[in-house]
C-alpha positions in Angstrom: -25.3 -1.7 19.2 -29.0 -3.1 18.1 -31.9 -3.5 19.5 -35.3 -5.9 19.1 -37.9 -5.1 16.7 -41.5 -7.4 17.2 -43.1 -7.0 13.2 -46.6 -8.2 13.0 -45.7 -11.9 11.4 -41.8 -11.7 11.9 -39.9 -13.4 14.9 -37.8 -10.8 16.4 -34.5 -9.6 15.3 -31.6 -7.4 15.5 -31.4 -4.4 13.9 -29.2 -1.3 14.6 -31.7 1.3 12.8 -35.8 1.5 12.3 -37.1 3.2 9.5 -40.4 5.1 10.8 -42.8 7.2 7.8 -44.2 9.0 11.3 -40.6 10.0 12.3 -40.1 13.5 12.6 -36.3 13.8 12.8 -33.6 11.8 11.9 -31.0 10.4 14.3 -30.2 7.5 16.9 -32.0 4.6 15.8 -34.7 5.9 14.2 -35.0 7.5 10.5 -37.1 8.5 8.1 -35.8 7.2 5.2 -34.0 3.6 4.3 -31.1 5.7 2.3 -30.6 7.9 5.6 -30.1 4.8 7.9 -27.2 3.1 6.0 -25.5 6.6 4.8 -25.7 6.5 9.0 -23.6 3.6 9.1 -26.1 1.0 10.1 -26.2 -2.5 8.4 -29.7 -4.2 9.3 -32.2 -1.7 8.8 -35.9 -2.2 9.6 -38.5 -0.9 8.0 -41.9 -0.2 9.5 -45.4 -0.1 7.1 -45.8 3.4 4.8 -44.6 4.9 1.9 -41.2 6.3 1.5 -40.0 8.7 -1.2 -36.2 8.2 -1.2 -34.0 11.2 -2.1 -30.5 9.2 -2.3 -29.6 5.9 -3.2 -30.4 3.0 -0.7 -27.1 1.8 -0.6 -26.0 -1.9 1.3 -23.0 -2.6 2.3 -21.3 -5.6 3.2 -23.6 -8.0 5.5 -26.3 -5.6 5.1 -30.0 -5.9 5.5 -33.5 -4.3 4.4 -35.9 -5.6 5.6 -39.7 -4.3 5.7 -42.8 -5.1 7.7 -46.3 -6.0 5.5 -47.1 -2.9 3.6 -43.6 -1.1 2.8 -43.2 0.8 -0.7 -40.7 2.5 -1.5 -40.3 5.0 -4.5 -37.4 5.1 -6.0 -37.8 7.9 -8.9 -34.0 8.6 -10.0 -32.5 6.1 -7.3 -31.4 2.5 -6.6 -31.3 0.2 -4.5 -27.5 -1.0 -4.7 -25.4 -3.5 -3.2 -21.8 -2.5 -5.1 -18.3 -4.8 -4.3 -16.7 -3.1 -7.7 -13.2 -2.7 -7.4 -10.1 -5.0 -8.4 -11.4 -7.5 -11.4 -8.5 -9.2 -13.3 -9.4 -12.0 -16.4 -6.8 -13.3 -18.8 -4.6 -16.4 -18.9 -5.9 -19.5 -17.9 -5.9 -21.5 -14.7 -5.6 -24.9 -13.2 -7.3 -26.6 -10.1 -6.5 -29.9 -8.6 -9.3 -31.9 -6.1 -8.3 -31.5 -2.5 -5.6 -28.7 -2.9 -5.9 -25.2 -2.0 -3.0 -23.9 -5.1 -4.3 -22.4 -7.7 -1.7 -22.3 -11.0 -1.9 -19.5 -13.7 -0.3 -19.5 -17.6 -0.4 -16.1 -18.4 -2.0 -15.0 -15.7 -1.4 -11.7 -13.8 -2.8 -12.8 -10.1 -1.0 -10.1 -7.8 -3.7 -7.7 -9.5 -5.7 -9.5 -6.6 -5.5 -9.9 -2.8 -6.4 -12.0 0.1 -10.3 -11.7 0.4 -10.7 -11.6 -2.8 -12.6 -14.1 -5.0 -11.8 -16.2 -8.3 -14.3 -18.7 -10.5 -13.4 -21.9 -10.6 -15.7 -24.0 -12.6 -18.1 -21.3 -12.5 -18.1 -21.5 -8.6 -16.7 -18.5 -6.9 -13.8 -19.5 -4.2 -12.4 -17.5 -1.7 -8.5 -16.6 -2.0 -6.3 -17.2 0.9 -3.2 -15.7 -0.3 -1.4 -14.8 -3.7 1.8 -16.6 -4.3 2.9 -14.5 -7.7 1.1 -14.0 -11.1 1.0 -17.3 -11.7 -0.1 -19.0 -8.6 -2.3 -18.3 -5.3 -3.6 -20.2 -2.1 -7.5 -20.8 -2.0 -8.9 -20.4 1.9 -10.6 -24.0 1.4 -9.4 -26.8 -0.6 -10.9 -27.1 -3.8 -13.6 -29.8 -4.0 -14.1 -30.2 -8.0 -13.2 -32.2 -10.5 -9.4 -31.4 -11.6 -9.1 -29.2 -14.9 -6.8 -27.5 -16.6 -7.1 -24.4 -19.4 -10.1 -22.5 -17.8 -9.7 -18.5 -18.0 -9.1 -17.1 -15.9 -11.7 -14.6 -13.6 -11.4 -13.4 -10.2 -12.5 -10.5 -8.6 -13.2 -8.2 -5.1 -16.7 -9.0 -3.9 -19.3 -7.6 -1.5 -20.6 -10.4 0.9 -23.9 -11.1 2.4 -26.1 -8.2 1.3 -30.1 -9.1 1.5 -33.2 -7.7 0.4 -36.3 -8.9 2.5 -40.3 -8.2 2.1 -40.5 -4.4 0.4 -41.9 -2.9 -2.4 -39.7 -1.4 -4.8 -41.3 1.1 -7.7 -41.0 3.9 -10.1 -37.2 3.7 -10.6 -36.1 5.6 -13.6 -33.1 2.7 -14.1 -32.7 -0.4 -12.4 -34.8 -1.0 -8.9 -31.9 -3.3 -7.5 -28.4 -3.5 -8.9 -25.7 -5.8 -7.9 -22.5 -5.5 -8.9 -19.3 -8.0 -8.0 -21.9 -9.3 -4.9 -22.2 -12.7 -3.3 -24.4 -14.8 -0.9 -26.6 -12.0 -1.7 -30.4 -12.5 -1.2 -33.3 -11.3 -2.4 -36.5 -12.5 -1.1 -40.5 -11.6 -0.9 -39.4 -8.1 -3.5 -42.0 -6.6 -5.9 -40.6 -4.1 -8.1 -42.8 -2.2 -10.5 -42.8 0.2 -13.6 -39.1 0.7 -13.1 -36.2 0.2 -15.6 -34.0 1.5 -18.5 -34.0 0.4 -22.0 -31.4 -2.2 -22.3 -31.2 -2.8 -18.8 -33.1 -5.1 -15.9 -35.6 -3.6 -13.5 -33.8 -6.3 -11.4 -29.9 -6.5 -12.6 -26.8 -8.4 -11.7 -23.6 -8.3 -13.0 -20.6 -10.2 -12.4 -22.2 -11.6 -8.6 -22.7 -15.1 -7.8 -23.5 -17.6 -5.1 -26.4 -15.9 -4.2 -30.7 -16.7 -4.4 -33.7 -14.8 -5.4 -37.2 -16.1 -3.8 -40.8 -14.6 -4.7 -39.7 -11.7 -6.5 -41.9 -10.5 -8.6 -41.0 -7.7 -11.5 -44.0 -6.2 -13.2 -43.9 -3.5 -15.5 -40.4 -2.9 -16.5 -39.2 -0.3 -19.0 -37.4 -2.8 -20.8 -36.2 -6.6 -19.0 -37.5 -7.8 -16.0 -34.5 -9.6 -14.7 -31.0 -9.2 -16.2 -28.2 -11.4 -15.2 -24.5 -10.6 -16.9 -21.6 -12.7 -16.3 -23.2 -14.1 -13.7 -22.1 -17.9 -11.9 -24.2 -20.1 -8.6 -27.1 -18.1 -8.8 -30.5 -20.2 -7.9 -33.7 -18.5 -8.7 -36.8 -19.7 -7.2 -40.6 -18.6 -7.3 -40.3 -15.7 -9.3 -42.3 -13.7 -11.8 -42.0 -11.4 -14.5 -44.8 -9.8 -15.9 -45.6 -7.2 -18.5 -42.0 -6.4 -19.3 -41.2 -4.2 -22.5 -38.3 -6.4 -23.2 -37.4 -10.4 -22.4 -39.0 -11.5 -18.8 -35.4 -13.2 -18.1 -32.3 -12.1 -19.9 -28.9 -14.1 -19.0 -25.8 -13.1 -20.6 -22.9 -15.4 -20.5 -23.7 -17.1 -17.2 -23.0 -20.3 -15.8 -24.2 -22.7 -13.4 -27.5 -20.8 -12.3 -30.8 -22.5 -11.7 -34.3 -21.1 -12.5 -37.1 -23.1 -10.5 -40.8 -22.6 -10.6 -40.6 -19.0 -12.8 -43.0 -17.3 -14.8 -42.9 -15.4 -17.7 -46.0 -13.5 -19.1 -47.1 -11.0 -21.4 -44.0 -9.4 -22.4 -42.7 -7.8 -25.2 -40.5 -10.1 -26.4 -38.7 -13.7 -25.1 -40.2 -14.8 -21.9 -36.7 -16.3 -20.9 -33.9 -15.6 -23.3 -29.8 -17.1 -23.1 -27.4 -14.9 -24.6 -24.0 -14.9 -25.3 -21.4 -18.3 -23.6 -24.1 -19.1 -21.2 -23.5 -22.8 -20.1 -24.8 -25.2 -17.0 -28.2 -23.5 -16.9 -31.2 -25.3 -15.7 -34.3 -24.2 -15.7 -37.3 -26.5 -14.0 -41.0 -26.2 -13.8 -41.2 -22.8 -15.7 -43.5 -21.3 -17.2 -43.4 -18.7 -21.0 -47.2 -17.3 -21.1 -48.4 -15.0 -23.8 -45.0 -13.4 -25.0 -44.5 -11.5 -27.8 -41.7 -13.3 -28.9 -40.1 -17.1 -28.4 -41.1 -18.3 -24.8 -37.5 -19.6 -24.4 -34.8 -18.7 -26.4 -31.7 -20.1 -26.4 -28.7 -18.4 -28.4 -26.1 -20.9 -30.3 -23.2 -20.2 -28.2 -24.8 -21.5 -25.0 -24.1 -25.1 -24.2 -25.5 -27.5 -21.7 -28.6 -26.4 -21.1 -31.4 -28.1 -19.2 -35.5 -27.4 -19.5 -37.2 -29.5 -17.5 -40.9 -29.5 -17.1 -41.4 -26.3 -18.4 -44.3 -24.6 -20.2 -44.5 -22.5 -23.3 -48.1 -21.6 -24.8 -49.5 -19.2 -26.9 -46.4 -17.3 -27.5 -46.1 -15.0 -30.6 -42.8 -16.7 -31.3 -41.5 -20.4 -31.1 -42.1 -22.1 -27.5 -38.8 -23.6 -26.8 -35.7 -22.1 -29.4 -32.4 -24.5 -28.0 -29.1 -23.5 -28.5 -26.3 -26.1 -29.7 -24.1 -28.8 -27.5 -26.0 -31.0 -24.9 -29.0 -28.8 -24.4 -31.6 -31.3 -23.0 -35.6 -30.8 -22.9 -37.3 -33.7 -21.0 -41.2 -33.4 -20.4 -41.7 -30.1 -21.8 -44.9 -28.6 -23.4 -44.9 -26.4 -26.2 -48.9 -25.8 -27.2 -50.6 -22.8 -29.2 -47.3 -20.6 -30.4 -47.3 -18.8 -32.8 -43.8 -20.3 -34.4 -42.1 -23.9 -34.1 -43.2 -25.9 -30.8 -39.5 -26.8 -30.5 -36.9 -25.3 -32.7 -33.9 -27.9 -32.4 -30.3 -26.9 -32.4 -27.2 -29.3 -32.9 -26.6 -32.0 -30.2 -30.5 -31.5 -28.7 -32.1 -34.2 -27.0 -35.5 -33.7 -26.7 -37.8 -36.7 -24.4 -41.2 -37.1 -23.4 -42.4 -33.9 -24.5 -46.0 -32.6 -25.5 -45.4 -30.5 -28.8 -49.3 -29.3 -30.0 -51.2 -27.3 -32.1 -48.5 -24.6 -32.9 -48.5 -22.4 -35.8 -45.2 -23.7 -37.1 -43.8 -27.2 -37.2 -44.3 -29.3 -33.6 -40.4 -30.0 -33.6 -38.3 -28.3 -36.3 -34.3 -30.1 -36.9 -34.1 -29.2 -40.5 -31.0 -27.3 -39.6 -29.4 -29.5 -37.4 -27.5 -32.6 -37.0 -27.5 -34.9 -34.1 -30.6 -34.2 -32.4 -32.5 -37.3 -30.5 -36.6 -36.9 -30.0 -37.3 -40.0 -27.7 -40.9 -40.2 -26.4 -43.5 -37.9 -26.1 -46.7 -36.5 -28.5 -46.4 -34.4 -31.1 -50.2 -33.6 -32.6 -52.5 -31.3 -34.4 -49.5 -28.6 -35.4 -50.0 -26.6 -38.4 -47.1 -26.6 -40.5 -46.4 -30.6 -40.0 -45.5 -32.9 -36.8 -41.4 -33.6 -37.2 -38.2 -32.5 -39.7 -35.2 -34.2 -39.4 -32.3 -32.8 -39.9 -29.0 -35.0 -40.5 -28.1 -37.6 -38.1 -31.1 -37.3 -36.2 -32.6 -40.1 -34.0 -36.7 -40.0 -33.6 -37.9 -42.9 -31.4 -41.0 -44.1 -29.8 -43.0 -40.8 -30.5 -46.5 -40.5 -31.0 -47.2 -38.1 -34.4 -51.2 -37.8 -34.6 -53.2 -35.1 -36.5 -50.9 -32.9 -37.7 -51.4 -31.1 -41.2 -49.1 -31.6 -43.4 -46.7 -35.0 -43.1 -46.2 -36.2 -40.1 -42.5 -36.7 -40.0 -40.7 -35.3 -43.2 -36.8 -36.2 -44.1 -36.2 -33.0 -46.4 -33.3 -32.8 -48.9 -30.3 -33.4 -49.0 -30.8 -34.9 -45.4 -29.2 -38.4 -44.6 -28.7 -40.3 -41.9 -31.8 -40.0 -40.3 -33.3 -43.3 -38.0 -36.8 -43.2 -37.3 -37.8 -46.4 -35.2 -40.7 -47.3 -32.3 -43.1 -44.5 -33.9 -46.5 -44.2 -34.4 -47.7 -41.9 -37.1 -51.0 -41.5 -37.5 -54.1 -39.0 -39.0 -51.9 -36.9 -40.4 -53.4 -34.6 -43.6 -50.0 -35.4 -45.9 -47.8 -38.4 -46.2 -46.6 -40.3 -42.6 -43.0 -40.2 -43.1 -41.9 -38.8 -46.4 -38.0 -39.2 -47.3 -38.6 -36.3 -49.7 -35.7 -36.4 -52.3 -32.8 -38.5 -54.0 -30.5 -36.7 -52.1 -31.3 -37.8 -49.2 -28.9 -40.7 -48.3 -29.3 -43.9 -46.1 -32.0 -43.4 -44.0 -33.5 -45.7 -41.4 -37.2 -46.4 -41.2 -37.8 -49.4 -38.9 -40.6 -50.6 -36.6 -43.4 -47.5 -37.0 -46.8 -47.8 -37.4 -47.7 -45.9 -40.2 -51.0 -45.7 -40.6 -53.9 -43.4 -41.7 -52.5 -40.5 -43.0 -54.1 -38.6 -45.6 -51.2 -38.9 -48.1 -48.7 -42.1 -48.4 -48.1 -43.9 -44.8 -44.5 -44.1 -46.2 -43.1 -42.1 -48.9 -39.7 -43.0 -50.3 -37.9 -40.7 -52.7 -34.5 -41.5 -50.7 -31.5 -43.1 -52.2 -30.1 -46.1 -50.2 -33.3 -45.9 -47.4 -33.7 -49.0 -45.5 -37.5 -49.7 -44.3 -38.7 -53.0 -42.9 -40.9 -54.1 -40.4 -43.3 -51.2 -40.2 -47.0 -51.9 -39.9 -49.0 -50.1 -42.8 
């Protein structure tokens, strides 16, 4: 049974218990403390204005709700808020999925370690199971929409369902402020947490959840990360800020499919956002790395397909944008004033309409790669040169203006290289230097080169074809 509570700017809902700082005893519906209402039994819990200095755990269960009026804090001191689903979790063998059917086929696989209810990634998409055949195949509750694959590994797992977080103050944990473990559809939304945290751990931190969004949460503070995702897959995160952390703002750790909108990183420690371990299908849109100690985003080399789009990294200690190999994609990105590389390129990087300036380091760095494509964009005024190619590299169309140093350097032993459609100019060494006899059958082709310090065009190459470039 619930009741109607009015909040000051909150239509009214049902809740089975209100958390009061002005209650004298605890019992019915009323209690004075978030942990005492849901070790009650209720589920939606309400939270009137005050202070609150928990003595337990706060912990959610399944479908459960906090949810605070303007002006809740809550101190936390050696307790969490947690929303747990642990339980049954069984990975090995792969698995096979086929568009429209609800069968799910193991090799290797061991699914009776699982049951009805439970959930298993497919595609990095969490899907409810219906039923298990044997170890080696089970019923989905809904067809599988995807695209058909084969040889995935296998991952499924018991999961707590519909938790949320709404409009409180979290502070002064001594380990994480909110854990989720094995949770989906969880939300988290209009949350502050401050000077809480553990070293090597998130002040906010999920592990093995999915489907689920964070909104306007704001960490500040933290003893170590501000967010910390592990094996996490479908999580969007929107609007949120980390600030002052004593480790990376954003840590993900072999997660897929997740979405990080309109973030902010700022005067941390180290990384502002950093990818860890097989991340893959990670997008992150219209964020911003302010004033970190370290890169502003930093991609490992195990992580594949990853998408920046829009984002902003300035004045970091480290490099602005560090990209991991395979398919990562940067497209109107700016990297100005760090103390590193603007944009240090990985294998299989494709890098367009960018504004790479007045960095420390190189504006874009490929010398270790192969296979990277720069389309677009400005690269000016950086201190240790504009561009280096790597092997295979495409650079097309770029502006390269003002940098010290050459403007766009082949180094040695690198071959392969096509630079066509540029404009080089004002640089304090050569334009384009191929800089050694090793470096074999280049392509320099349609550039204006002109007005750099040094040689507009400096061929030491062997088998380097130039023509129609404007001197």
């Amino acid at each position: 049974m619930g009741f109607p509570v009015q909040g000051l700017d909150l239509d009214p809902e049902l809740f089975d218990a209100v958390v009061d700082p002005t209650a004298a005893t605890t019992g019915g519906f009323t209690y004075a403390l978030p942990s005492a209402a849901f070790a009650a039994g209720a589920k939606r819990v309400w939270v009137r204005a005050g202070t609150y200095v928990e003595t337990a755990d706060i912990v959610i269960p399944e479908r459960g709700a906090l949810m605070g009026e303007a002006g809740v804090t809550i101190v936390l001191g050696a307790h969490q808020v947690t929303i747990d689903g642990s339980g049954r979790q069984v990975v090995g063998g792969t698995i096979a999925a086929t568009n429209g059917s609800t069968t799910v086929v193991g090799t290797g696989t061991t699914f009776t370690g699982l049951v009805a209810g439970d959930w298993i990634s497919l595609r990095g998409v969490f899907h409810q199971i219906a039923s298990v055949t044997d170890d080696l195949a089970l019923e989905l509750l809904t067809a599988f929409q995807g695209l058909t694959f084969s040889g995935i590994v296998m991952f499924g797992q018991s999961m707590l369902t519909g938790a949320s977080i709404r409009r409180v103050v979290l502070a002064m944990a001594t380990g994480p402020a909110i854990e989720a473990t094995q949770a989906q559809n969880l939300v988290l939304q209009e949350v502050l947490v401050g000077s809480s945290g553990a070293a090597g751990e998130g002040a906010v931190q999920l592990v093995d959840s999915g489907a689920m969004s964070l909104t306007s949460v704001v960490v500040q503070d933290a003893v170590d990360h501000g967010f910390r995702f592990v094996t996490c897959k479908g999580v969007s995160v929107s609007a949120c800020g980390a600030r002052n952390c004593a480790g990376h703002g954003f840590r993900l750790e072999a997660c897929q499919v997740m979405v990080l909108d309109a973030c902010i990183a700022t005067h941390c420690d180290d990384d502002g956002y950093r990818l860890d371990g097989d991340c893959s299908e990670i997008e992150i849109t219209d964020s911003q790395a302010i004033q970190n100690a370290g890169d502003g985003f930093h991609v490992e080399s195990t992580a594949v397909v990853i998408l920046f789009g829009t984002c902003h990294a300035c004045t970091n200690g480290g490099d602005g944008f560090r990209s991991g190999d395979a398919s990562s994609i940067l497209s109107g990105c700016f990297s100005k004033s760090n103390g590193g590389v603007g944009i240090l390129a990985q294998d299989y990087v494709a890098i367009s309409g960018c504004y790479v300036a007045f960095n420390v380091g190189a504006g874009i760095d490929a010398e270790a790669a192969e296979f990277v494509t720069i389309s677009g964009g400005v690269v000016r005024g950086n201190l240790a040169g504009g561009v280096r190619l790597g092997d295979k590299c495409r650079l097309s169309g770029v502006l390269v203006v003002a940098n010290a140093l050459d403007g766009v350097l082949v180094p040695a032993t690198k071959d392969e290289n096509a630079i066509s459609g540029c404009t080089v100019t004002g640089n304090t060494g050569d334009g384009v230097e191929i800089a050694a006899a090793s470096c074999d059958d280049n392509l320099v082709v349609g550039n204006q080169l002109a007005g750099n310090t040094g040689t507009n065009l400096l061929d030491s190459g062997t088998g380097t074809l130039a023509a129609n470039n404007k001197t």
